[in-house]
N, C-alpha and C positions, 0 to 999 in steps of 0.2 A: 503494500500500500504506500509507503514512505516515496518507492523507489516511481512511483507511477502520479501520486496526488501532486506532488511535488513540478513536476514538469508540466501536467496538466493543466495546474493553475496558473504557472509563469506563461505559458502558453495562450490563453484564453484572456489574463489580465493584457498580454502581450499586445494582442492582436486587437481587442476592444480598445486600447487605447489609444492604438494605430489609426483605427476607423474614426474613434472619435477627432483627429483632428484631420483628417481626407476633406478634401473641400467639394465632393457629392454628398458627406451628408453634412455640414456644417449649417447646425437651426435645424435638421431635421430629428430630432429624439425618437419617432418611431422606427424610422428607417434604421438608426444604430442598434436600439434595445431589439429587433427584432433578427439584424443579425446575430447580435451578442449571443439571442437566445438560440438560435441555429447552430454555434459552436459548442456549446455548453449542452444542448440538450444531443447532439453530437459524442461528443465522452459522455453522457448519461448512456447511451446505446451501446456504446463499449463495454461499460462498466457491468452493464445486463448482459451481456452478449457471451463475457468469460466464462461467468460461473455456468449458466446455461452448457457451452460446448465444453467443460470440464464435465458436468454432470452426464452427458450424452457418451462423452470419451472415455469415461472412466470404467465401464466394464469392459472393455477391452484390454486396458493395465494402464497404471501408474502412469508408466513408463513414458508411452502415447500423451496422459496431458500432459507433462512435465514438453515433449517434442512440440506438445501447442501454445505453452507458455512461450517457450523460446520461439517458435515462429512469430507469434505475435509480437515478441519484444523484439525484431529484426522490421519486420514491416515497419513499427512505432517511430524507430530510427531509421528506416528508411525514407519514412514520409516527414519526419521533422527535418530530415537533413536537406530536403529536395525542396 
């Protein structure tokens, strides 16, 4: 959790406060809150989406989600690096 809330939120504070000085939505507060909420409700779907393909993965072995963990956390840094 440490290793994931941590980047998420620098992420999401990141990016909203980028938007917020963009000069398409400057005076507009819907148009920003309504991205904002698109990023953040974004890692909410994440955040449901683990446990779900842990719990799906796991009669198969261990082993397998531990192999979905680690994919996931390669994607995660692949798409913040890009």
């Amino acid at each position: 959790g440490a290793l994931v809330n941590g980047p998420y939120a620098l992420i999401t504070t990141a990016v909203s406060a980028d938007l917020g000085t963009h000069e398409c939505l400057k005076g507009n507060a819907k148009a920003l809150s309504t991205v904002t909420a698109i990023i953040d409700g974004t890692g909410s779907i994440g955040a449901a989406l683990g446990p779900l393909l842990a719990g799906l993965i796991s009669p198969t072995g261990w082993n397998n989600v531990f192999y979905m963990l680690i994919t996931a956390d390669i994607l995660a840094c692949l798409v913040g690096f890009s």
